[in-house]
SEKOLZA-532402 format. One record per residue (C-alpha): residue number from 0; x, y, z. Coordinates in nm, 4 decimals, always signed. Layout:
<recs>
@lumnu = NUM	east = X	north = Y	up = Z
...
</recs>
This chain:
<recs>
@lumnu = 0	east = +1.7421	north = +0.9923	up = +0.4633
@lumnu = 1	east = +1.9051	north = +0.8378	up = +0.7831
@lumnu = 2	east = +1.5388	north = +0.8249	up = +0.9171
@lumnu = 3	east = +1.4619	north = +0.5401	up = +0.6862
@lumnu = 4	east = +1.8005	north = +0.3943	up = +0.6429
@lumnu = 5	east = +1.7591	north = +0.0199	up = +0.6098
@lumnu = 6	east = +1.4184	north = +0.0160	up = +0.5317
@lumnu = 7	east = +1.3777	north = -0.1973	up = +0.2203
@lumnu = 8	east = +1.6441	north = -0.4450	up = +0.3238
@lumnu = 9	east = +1.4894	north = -0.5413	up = +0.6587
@lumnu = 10	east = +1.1939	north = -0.7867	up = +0.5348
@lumnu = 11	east = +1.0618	north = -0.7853	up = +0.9169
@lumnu = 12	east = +0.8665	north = -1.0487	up = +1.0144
@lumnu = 13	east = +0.6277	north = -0.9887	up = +0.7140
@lumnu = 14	east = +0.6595	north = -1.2505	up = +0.4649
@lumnu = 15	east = +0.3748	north = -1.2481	up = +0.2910
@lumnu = 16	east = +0.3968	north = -1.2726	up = -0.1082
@lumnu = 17	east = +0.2056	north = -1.4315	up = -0.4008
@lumnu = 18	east = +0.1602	north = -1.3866	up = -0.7498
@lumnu = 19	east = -0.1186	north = -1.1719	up = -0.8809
@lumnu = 20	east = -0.3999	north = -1.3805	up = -1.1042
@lumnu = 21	east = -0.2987	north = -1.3170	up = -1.4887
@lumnu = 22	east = -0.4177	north = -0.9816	up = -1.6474
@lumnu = 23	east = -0.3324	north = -0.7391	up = -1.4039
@lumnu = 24	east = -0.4568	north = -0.3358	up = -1.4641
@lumnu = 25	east = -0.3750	north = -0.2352	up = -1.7734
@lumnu = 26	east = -0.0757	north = +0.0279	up = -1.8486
@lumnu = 27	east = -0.3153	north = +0.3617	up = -1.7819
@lumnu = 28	east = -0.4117	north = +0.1667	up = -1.4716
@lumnu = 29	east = -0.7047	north = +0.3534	up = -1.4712
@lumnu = 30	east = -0.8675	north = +0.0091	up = -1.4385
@lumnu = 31	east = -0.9684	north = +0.0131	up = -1.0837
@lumnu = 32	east = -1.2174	north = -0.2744	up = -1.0992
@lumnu = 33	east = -0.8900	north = -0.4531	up = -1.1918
@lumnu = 34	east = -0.6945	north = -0.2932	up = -0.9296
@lumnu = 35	east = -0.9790	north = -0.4089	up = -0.6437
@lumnu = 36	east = -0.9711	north = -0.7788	up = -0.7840
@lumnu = 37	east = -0.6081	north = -0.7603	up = -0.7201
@lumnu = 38	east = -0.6399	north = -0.6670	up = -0.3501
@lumnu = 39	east = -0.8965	north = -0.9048	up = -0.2529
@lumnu = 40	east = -0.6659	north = -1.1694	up = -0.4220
@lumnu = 41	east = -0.3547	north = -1.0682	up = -0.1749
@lumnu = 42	east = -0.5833	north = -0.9989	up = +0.1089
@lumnu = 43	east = -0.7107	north = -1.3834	up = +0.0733
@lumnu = 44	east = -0.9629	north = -1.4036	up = +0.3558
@lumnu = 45	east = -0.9491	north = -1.0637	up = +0.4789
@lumnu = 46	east = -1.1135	north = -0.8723	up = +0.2299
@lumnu = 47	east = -1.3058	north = -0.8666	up = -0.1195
@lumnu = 48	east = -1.3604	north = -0.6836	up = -0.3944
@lumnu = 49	east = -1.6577	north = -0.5213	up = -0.3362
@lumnu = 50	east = -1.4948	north = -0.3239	up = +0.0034
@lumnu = 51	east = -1.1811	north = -0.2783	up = -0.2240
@lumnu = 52	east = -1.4369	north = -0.1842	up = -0.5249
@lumnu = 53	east = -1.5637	north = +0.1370	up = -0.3124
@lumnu = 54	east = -1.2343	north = +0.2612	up = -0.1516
@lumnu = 55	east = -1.0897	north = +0.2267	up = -0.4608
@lumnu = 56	east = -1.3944	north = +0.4310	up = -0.6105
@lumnu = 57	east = -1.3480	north = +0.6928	up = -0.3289
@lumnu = 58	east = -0.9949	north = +0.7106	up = -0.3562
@lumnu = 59	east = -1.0312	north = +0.7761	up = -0.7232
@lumnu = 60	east = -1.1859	north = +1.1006	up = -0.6520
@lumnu = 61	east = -0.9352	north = +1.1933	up = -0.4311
@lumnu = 62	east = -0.6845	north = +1.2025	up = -0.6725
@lumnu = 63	east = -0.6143	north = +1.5424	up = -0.7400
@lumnu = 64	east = -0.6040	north = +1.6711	up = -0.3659
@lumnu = 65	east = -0.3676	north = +1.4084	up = -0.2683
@lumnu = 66	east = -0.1489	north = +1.4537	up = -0.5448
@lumnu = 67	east = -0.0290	north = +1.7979	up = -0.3573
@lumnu = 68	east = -0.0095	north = +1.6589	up = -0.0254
@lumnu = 69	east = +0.3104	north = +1.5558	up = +0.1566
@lumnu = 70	east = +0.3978	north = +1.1725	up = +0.2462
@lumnu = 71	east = +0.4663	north = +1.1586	up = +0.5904
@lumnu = 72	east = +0.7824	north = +0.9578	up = +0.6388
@lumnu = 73	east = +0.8663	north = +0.9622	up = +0.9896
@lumnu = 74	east = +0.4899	north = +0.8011	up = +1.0539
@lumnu = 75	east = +0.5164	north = +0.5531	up = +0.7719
@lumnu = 76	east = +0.8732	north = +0.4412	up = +0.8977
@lumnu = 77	east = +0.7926	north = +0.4112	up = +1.2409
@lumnu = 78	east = +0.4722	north = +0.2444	up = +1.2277
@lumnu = 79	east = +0.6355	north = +0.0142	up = +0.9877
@lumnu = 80	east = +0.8796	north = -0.0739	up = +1.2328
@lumnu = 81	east = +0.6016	north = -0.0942	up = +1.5019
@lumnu = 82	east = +0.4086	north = -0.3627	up = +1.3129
@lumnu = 83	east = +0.5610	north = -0.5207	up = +1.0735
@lumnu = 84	east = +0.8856	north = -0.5758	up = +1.2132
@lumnu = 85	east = +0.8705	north = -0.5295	up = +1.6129
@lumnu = 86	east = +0.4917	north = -0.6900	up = +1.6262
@lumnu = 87	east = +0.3591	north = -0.4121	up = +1.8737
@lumnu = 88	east = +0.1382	north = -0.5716	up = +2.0781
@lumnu = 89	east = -0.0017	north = -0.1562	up = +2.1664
@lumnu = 90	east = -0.3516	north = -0.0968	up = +2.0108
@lumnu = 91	east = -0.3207	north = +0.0380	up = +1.6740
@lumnu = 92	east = -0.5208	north = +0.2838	up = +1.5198
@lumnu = 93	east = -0.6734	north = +0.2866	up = +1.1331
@lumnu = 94	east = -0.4440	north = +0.5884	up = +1.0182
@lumnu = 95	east = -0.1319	north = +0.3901	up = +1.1693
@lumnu = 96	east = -0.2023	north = +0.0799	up = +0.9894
@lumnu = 97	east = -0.2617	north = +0.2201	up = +0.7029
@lumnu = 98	east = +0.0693	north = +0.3857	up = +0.6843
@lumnu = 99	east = +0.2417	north = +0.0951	up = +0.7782
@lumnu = 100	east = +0.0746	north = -0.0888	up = +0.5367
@lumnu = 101	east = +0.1452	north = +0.1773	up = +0.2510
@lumnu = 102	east = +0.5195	north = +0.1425	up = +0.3085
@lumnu = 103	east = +0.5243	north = -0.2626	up = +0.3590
@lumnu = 104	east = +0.3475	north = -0.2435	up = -0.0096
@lumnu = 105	east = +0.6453	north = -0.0032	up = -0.0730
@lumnu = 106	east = +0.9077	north = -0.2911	up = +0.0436
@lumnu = 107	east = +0.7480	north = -0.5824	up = -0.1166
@lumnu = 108	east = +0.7055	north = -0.3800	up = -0.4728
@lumnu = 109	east = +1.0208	north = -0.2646	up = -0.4812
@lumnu = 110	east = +1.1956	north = -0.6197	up = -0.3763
@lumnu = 111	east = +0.9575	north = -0.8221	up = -0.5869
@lumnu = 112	east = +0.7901	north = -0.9938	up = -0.3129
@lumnu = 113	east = +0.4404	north = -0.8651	up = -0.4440
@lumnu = 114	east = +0.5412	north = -1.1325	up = -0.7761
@lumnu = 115	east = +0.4522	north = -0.8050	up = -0.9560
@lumnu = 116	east = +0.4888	north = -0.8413	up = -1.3279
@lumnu = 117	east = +0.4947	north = -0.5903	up = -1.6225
@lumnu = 118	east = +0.0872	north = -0.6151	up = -1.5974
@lumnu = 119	east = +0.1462	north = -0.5625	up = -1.2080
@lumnu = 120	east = +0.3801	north = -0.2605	up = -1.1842
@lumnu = 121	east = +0.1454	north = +0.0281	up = -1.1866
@lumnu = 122	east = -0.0236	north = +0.2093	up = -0.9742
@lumnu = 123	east = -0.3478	north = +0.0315	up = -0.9897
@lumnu = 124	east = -0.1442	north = -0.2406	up = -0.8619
@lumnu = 125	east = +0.0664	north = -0.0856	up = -0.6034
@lumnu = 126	east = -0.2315	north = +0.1151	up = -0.4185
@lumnu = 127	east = -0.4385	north = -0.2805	up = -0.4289
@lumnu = 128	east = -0.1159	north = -0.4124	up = -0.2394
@lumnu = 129	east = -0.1313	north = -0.1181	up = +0.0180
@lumnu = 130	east = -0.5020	north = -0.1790	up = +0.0806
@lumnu = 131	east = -0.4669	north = -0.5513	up = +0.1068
@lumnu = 132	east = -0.1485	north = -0.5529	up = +0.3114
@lumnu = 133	east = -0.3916	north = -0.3051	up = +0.5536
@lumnu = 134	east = -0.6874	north = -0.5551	up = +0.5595
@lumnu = 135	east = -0.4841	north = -0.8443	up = +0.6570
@lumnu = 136	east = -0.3281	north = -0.5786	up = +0.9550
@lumnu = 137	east = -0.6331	north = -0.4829	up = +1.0875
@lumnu = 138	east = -0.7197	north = -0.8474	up = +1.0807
@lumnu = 139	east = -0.4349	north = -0.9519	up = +1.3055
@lumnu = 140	east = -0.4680	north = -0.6793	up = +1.5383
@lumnu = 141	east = -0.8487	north = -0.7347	up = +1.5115
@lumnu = 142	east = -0.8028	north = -1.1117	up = +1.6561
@lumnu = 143	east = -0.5589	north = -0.9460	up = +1.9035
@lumnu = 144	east = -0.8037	north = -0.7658	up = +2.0240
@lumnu = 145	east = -0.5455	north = -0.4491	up = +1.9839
@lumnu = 146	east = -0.7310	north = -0.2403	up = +1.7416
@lumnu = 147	east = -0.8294	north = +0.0416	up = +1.9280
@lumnu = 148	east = -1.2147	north = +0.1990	up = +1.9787
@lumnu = 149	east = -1.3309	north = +0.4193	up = +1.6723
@lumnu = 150	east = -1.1149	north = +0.2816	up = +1.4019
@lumnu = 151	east = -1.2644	north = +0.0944	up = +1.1230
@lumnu = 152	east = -1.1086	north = -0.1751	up = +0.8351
@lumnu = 153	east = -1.2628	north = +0.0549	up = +0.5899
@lumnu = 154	east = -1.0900	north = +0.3316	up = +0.7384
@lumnu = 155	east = -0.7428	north = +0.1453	up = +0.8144
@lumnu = 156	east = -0.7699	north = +0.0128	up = +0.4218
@lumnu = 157	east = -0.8593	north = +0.3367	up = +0.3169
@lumnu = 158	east = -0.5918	north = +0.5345	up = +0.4871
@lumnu = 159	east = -0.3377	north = +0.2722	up = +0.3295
@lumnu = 160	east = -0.4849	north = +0.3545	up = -0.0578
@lumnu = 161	east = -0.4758	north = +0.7415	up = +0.0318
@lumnu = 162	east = -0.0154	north = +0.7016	up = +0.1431
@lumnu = 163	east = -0.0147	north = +0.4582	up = -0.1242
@lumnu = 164	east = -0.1333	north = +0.6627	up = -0.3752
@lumnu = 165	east = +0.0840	north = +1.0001	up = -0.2862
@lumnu = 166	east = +0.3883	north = +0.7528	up = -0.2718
@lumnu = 167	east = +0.3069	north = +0.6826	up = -0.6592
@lumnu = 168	east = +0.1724	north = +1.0487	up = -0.7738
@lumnu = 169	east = +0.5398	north = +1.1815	up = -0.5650
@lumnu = 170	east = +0.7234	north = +0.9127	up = -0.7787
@lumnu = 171	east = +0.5976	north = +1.0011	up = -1.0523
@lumnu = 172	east = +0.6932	north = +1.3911	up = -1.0483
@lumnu = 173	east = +0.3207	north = +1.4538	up = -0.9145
@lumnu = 174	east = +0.2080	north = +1.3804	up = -1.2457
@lumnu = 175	east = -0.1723	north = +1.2775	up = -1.2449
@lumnu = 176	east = -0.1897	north = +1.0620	up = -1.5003
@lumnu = 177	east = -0.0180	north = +0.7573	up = -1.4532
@lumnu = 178	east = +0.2299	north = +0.6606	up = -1.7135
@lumnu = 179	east = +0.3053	north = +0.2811	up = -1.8030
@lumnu = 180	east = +0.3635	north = -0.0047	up = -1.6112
@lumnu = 181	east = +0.7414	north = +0.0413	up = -1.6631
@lumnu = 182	east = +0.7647	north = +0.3585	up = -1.5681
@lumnu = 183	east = +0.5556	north = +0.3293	up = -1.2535
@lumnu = 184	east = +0.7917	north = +0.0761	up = -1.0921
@lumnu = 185	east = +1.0753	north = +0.2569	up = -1.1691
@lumnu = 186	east = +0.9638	north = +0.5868	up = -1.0329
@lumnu = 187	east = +0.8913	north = +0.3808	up = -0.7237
@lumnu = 188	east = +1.2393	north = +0.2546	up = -0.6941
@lumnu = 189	east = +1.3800	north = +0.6154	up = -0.7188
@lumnu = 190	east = +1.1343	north = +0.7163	up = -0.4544
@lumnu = 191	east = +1.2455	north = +0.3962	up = -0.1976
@lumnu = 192	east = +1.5967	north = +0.5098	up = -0.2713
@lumnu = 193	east = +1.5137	north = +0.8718	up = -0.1552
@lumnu = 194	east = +1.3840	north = +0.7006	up = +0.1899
@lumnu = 195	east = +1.7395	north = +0.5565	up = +0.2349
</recs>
């Protein structure tokens, strides 16, 4: 779509990377405990696993609902481009960061600047990168002081799991069940390329 033409090739001013530790969710990723250790590895100093632990577990049983909603692209591009790329210095709201954070988790899987792996590739993975990517957001706009009144971390990280999670169920044909590692990453490819 011309809306998101460019996307994935413009790396912004984000340039933030890293391997995941060894043993990353398995193939059903239905491991979140793994998926919440991999989050609070990317987010560093900006989160841990026990606030990735509960989204995650929250998220889980969101599963099905989400599975049927749209992805809304124009918001994920834009607020992409307003913080990852253009550095807004406007206050920024949870739901904005967390889509912005969904589709920089988008970029970096896709390009392989997550150092995702054939043990990182699924969704378990992919949804942990969103939510960390969001932490370390909020974070910066936090220290800003441009996060603006009534929005939360928890809800910012939370909001970034929830686009996260419909980008993987869409690429995956709305299936519910995720299928392996391989298959995840690819799907995700084919759903960056139907951004471009």
């Amino acid at each position: 779509m011309d809306k998101l033409q460019g996307f994935l090739s413009a790396a912004g001013n984000a340039t933030h990377g890293g391997a995941y530790p060894a043993g990353g969710p398995r193939a059903d990723d239905d491991d979140w405990s793994e998926a919440a250790q991999h989050a609070s590895h990317h987010a560093g100093d900006s989160g841990n696993a026990d606030l990735f632990s509960n989204l995650l577990g929250a998220l889980g049983q969101k599963k099905n609902r989400l599975a049927d909603e749209d992805i809304d692209e124009d918001e994920a591009v834009r607020t992409h481009k307003k913080y990852f790329r253009d550095d807004d210095e406007d206050d920024a709201d949870d739901r904005s960061m967390g889509s912005a954070a969904a589709m920089q988790a988008l970029k970096m899987f896709t390009s392989g600047e997550s150092g995702n792996t054939a043990k990182t590739s699924g969704q378990g993975a992919f949804v942990a990168l969103a939510m960390a990517e969001a932490s370390k957001l909020f974070d910066k706009k936090a220290s800003q002081g441009k996060v603006s009144s009534g929005s939360s971390k928890e809800s910012a990280v939370m909001q970034a799991g929830e686009v996260a999670l419909k980008m993987y169920l869409k690429s995956q044909g709305g299936n519910q069940s995720s299928s392996s590692s391989s298959g995840g990453a690819s799907g995700l490819l084919g759903l960056a390329s139907k951004f471009l």
